[in-house]
C-alpha positions as CSV (number, residue, x, y, z in Angstrom):
1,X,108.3,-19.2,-31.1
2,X,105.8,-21.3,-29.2
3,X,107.9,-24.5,-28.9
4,X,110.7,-22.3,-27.4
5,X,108.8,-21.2,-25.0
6,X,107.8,-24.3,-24.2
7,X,111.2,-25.8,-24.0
8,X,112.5,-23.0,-21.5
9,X,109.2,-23.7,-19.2
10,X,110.4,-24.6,-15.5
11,X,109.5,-28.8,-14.9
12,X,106.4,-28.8,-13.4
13,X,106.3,-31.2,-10.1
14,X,105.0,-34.0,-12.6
15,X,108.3,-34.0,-14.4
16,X,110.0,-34.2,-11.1
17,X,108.4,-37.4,-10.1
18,X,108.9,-38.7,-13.5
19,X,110.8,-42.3,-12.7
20,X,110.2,-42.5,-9.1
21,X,108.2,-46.0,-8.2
22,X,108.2,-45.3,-4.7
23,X,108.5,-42.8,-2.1
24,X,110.8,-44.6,0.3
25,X,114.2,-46.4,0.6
26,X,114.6,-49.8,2.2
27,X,117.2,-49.8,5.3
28,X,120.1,-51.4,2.9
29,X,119.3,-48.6,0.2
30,X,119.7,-46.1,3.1
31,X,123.0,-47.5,3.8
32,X,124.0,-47.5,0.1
33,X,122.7,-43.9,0.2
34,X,124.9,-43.0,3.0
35,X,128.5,-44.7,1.2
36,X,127.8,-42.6,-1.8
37,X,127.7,-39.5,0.4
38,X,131.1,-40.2,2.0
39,X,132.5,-39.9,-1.6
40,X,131.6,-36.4,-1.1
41,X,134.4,-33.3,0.1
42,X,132.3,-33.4,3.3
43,X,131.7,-37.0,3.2
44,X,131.6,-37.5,6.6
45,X,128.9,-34.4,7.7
46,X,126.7,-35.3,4.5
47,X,126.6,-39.6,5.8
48,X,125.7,-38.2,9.6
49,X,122.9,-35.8,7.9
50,X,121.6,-38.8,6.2
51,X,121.7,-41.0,8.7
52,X,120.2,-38.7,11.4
53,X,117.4,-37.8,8.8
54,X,116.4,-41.3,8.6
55,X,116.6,-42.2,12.1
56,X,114.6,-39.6,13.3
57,X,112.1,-39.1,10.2
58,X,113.5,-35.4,10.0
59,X,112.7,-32.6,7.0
60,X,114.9,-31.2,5.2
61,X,114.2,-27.9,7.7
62,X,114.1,-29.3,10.5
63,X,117.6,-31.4,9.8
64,X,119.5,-27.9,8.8
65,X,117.8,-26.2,12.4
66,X,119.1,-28.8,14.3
67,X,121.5,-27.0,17.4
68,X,124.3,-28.6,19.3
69,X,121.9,-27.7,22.5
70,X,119.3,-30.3,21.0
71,X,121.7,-33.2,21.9
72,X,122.1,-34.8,25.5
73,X,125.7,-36.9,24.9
74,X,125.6,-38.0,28.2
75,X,121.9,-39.2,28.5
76,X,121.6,-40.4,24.3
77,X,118.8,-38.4,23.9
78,X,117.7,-36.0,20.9
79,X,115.5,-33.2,20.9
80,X,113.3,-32.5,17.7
81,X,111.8,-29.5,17.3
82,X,108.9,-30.1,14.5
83,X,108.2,-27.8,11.8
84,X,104.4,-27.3,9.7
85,X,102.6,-27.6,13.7
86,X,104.1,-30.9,14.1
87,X,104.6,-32.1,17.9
88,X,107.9,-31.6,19.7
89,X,109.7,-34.7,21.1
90,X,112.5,-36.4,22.5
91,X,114.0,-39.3,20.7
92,X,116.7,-42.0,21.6
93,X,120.0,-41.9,20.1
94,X,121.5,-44.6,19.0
95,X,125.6,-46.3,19.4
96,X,126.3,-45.5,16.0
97,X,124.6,-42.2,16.0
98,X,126.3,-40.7,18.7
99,X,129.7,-42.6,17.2
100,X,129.0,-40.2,14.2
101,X,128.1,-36.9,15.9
102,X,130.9,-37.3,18.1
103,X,133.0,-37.0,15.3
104,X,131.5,-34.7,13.2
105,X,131.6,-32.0,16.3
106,X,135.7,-32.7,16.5
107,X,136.1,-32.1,13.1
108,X,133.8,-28.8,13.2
109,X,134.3,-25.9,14.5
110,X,132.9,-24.6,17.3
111,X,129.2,-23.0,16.2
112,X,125.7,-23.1,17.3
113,X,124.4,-25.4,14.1
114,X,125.2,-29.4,13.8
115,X,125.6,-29.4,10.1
116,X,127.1,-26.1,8.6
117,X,128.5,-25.2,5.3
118,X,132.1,-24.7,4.3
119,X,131.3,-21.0,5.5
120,X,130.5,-22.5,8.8
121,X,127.2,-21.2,8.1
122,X,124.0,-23.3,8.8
123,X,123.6,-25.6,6.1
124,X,120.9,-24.2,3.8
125,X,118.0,-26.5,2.8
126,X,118.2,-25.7,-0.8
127,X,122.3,-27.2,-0.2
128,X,120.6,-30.0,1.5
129,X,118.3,-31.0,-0.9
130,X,121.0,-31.2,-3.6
131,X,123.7,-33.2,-1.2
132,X,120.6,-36.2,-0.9
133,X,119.7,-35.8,-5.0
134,X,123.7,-36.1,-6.0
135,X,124.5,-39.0,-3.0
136,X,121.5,-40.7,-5.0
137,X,122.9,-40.1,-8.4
138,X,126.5,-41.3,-7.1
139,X,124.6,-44.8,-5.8
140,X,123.1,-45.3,-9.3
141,X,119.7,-46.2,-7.9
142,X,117.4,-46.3,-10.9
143,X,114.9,-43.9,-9.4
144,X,115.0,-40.4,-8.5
145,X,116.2,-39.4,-4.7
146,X,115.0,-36.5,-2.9
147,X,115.4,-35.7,0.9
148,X,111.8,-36.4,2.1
149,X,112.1,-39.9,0.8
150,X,114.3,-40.4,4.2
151,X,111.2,-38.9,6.4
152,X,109.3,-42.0,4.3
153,X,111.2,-44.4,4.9
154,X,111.8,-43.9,8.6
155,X,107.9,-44.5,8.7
156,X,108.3,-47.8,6.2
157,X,110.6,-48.7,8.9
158,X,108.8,-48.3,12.1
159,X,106.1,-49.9,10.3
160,X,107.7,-53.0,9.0
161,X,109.5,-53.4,12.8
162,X,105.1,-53.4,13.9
163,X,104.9,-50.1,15.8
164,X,101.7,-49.0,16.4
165,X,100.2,-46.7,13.8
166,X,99.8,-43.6,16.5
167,X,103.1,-44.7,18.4
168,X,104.6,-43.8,14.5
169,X,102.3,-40.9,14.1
170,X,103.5,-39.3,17.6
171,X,107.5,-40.4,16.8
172,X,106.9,-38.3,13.3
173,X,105.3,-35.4,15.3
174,X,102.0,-35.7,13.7
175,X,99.7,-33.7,16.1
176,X,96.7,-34.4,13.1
177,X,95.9,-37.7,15.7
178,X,94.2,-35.7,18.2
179,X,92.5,-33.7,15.4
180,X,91.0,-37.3,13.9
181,X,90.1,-38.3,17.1
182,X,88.7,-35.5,17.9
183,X,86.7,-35.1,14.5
184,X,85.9,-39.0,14.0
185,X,84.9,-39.7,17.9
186,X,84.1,-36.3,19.6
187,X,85.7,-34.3,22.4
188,X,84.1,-37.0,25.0
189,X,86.4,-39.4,24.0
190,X,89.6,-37.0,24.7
191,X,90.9,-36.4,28.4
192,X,91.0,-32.7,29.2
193,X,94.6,-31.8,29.0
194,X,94.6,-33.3,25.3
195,X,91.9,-30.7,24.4
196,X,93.8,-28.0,26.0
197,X,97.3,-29.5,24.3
198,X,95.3,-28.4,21.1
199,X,94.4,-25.3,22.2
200,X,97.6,-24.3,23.0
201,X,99.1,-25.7,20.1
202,X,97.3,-22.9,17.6
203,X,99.4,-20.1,18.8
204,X,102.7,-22.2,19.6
205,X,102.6,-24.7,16.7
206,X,106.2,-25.4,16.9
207,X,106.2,-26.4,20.1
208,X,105.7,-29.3,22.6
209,X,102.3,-28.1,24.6
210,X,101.7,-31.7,26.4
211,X,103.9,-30.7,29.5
212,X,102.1,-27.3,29.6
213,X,98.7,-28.6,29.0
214,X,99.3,-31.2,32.1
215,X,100.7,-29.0,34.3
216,X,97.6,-26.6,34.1
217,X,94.9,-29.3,34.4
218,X,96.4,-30.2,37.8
219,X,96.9,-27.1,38.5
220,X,93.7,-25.8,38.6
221,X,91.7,-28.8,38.2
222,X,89.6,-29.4,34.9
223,X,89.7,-28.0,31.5
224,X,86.8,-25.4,32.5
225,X,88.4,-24.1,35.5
226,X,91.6,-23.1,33.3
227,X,89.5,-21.5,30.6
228,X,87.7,-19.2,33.6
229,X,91.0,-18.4,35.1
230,X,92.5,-15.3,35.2
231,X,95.5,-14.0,32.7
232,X,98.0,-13.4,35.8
233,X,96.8,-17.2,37.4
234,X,97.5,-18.8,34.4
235,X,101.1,-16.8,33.8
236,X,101.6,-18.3,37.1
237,X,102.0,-21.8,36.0
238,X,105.3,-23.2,34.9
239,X,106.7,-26.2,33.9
240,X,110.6,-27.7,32.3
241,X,110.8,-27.7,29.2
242,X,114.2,-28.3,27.5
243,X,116.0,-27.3,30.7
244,X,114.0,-23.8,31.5
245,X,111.0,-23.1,33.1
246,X,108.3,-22.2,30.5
247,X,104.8,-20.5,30.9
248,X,101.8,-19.5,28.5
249,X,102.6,-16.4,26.8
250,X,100.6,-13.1,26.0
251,X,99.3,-15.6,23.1
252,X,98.3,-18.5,24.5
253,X,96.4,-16.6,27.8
254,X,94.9,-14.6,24.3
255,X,93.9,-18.2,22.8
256,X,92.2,-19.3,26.4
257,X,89.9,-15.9,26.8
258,X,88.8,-16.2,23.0
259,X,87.9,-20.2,23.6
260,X,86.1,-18.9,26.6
261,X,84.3,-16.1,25.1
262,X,83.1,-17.9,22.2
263,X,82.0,-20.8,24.5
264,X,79.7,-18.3,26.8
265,X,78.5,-16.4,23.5
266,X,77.2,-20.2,21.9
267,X,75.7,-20.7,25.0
268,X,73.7,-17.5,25.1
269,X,72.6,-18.0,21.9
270,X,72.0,-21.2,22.6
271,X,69.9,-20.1,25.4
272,X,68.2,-17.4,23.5
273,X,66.6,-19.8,21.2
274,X,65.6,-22.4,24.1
275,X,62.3,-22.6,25.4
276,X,63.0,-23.5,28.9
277,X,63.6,-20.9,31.9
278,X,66.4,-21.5,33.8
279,X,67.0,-20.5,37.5
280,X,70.6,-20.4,39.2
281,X,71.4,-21.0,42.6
282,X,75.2,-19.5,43.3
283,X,76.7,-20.7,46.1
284,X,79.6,-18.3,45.8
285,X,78.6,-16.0,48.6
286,X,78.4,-18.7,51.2
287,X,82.2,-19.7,49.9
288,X,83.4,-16.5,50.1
289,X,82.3,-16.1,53.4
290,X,83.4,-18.9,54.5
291,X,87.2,-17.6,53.5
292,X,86.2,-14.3,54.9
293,X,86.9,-15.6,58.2
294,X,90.0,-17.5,57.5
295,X,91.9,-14.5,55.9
296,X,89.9,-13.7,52.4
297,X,90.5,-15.4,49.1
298,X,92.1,-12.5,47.3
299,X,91.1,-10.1,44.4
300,X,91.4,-12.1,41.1
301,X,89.0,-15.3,43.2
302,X,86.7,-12.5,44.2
303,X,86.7,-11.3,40.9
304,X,86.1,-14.9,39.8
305,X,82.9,-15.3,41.6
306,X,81.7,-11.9,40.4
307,X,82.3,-12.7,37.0
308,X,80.6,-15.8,37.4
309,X,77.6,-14.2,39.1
310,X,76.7,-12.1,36.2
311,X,77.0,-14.7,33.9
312,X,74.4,-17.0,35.8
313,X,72.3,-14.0,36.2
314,X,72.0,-13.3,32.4
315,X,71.5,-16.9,31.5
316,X,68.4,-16.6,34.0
317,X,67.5,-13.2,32.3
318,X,67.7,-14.6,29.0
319,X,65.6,-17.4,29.8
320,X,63.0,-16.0,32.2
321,X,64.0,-17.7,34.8
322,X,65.5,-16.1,38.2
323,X,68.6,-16.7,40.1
324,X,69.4,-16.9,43.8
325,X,72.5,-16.1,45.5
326,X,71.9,-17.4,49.4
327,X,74.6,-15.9,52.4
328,X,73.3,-18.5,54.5
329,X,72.4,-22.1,54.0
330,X,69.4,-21.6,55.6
331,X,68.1,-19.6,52.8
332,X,67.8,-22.8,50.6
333,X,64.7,-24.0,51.5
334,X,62.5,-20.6,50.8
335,X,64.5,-21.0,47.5
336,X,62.9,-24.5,46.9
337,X,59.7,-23.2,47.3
338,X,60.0,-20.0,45.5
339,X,61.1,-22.1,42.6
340,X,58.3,-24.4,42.4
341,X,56.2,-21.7,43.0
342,X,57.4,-20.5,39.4
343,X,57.4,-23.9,37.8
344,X,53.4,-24.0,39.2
345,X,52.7,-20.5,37.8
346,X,54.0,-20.5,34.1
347,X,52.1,-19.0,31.6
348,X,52.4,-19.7,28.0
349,X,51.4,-16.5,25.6
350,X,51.4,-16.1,21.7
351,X,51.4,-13.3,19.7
352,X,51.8,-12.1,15.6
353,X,54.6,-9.9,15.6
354,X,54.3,-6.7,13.3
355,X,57.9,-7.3,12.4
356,X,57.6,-10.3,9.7
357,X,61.1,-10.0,8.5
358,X,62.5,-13.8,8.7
359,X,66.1,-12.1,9.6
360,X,67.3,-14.8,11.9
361,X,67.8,-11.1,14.2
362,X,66.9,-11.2,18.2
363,X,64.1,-9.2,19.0
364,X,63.2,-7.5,22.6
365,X,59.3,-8.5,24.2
366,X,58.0,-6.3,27.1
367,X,55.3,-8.0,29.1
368,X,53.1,-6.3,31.2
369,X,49.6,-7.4,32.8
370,X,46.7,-4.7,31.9
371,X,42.9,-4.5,33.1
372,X,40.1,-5.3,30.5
373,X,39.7,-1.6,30.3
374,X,43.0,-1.0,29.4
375,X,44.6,-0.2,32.9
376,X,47.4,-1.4,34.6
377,X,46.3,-4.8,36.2
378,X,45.7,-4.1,40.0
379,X,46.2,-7.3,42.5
380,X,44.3,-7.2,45.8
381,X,44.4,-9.1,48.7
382,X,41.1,-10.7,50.4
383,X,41.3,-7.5,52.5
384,X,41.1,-5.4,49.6
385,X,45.0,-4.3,50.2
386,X,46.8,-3.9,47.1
387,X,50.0,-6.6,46.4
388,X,53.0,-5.9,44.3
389,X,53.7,-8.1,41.7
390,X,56.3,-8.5,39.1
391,X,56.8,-10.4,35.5
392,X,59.4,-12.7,34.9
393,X,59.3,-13.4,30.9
394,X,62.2,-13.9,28.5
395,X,63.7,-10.7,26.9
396,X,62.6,-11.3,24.0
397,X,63.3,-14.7,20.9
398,X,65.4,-14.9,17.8
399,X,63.6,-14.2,14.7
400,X,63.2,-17.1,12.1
401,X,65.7,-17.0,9.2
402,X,65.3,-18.0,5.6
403,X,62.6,-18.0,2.5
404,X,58.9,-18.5,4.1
């Protein structure tokens, strides 16, 4: 009993490879792949499926997706759309390509699909897969042939012709470049619009984000100024992509907020656990009347700079520090001097907490000046006239975390 179930186990993918010294075919064995296939009843669809794989380094799904609309007779050009997050492109066509798609749309009928079944159905990958296994067992090679060996060998190709490495990364639609380089050398050594191409790339992973990603760094002017822009301002922005005018989606304007919110709330707990008070001077008020007088700059820019003065406000909150926001320019210089008046009054206090817990939690501090009897500390003047005062201090500091 055990040895028959053992023999009706399915191959596992080590059987599969069994026989198979390599995972590409040489440009003649191609050939000799392609001549076995036109032995087939749809000899000539199977040889152009081949071929077009090869060419273009194409899986077996995205070969069977491939639409009439994807191909530009008059211009030679061919547009692959990647699957697994790879990077949309547009690739040259070739004499003898468009020789053999010519042909094969004559002798098909009219349908939305390049390469359909007998059905006129889109050819199924599953039916795919076993067209490339039999073409190989027709051309006796004396290895096993499956269809991603053609996506291999169009890279063995590129390579032995001494392409560039990432030029044959980006012609396979391998996006995992800008990941490496981002990982291996930081995001300093990647220009804005390639960090927003990634962005953008997590909630359309099918599709070609480099136009997109472009066309809102000029747009706006810098990778931060896109991430603080409103959802209707970045709807605004279009750019052509396969002949239509394309925008971000309700997901990618989603993607942007969430890359800026998690940004600010890193940098507030960045802040939080910083020792150094920071003080803001925002010159939005000065800008704003400045367009005032020309006409106003519109509700989502004022809501721009209001958003943008709260934020500066709580990273001086956070901090103990202060922040400024001048009408005039000729407020500046009792701002100069109010800062260095803090800078020349700091005061550095410790305490023991009654809360030991090492929680890693943040924890609120109230500050307030007392008389050696107890009192409220009272300030007066050489005339004896009583001055306000007030207490700039952070809110409070971030527990320690961990085993004492």
């Amino acid at each position: 009993m055990e040895n028959l179930q053992v023999a009706r186990a399915a191959p596992t993918p080590a059987n599969v490879t069994v026989g198979r010294p390599r995972e590409y075919l040489t440009e003649r064995e191609v050939e000799k792949l392609m001549d076995a296939a036109r032995g087939n009843r749809w000899g000539h669809r199977d040889a152009t499926a081949i071929l077009i794989a090869y060419r273009h380094g194409l899986r077996a799904s995205e070969l069977v997706a491939l639409r009439w609309d994807d191909i530009d007779f008059q211009t030679g050009k061919l547009h692959v759309r990647r699957a697994k997050g790879g990077m949309a492109s547009v690739h040259p066509l070739g004499a003898k390509e468009l020789r053999a798609l010519r042909r094969l749309q004559r002798e098909t009928a009219q349908g939305v699909h390049v390469f359909v079944s007998e059905r006129l159905a889109p050819l199924s990958v599953a039916g795919y897969q076993r067209m490339v296994a039999r073409a190989g067992e027709a051309a006796k090679f004396g290895f096993l042939v499956h269809s991603h060996m053609l996506r291999h060998s169009c890279g063995y190709k590129l390579a032995n012709d001494g392409q560039d490495t990432r030029a044959i990364q980006h012609y396979l639609g391998h996006r995992s470049r800008l990941q490496e380089r981002l990982l291996n050398g930081g995001a300093e050594n990647l220009p804005d619009y390639e960090i927003l191409e990634m962005l953008l790339a997590a909630s359309n992973p099918r599709g070609d984000t480099k136009p997109l990603a472009k066309a809102l760094i000029d747009h706006f002017g810098g990778l931060a100024a896109v991430l603080s822009a409103q959802p209707e301002a970045l709807q605004e922005v279009k750019v052509e992509i396969d002949g239509k005018r394309r925008g971000l989606g309700v997901a990618g304007v989603a993607m942007l907020k969430a890359v800026r919110d998690a940004a600010l709330r890193l940098s507030e707990s960045q802040l939080r656990q910083s020792d150094v008070p920071i003080f803001c001077v925002g010159l939005g008020k000065v800008y704003r009347n400045f367009r005032d007088m020309r006409g106003g700059m519109g509700s989502l820019q004022e809501m721009d700079y209001l958003q943008a003065e709260n934020q500066l406000k709580t990273f001086s909150k956070e901090t103990g520090g202060y922040a400024w926001f001048p009408q005039f320019e000729g407020e500046m210089p009792d701002i100069f001097r109010a800062i260095a008046a803090f800078l020349r009054n700091q005061y550095s206090i410790s305490y023991s907490p009654s809360n030991r817990t090492r929680d890693g939690k943040f924890r609120k501090v109230k500050i307030e000046l007392v008389a050696p009897d107890g009192a409220p500390l009272t300030v007066q003047d050489q005339k004896g006239k009583k001055q306000k005062y007030m207490v700039y201090a952070r809110e409070g500091y971030n527990a320690p975390k961990g085993a004492d």
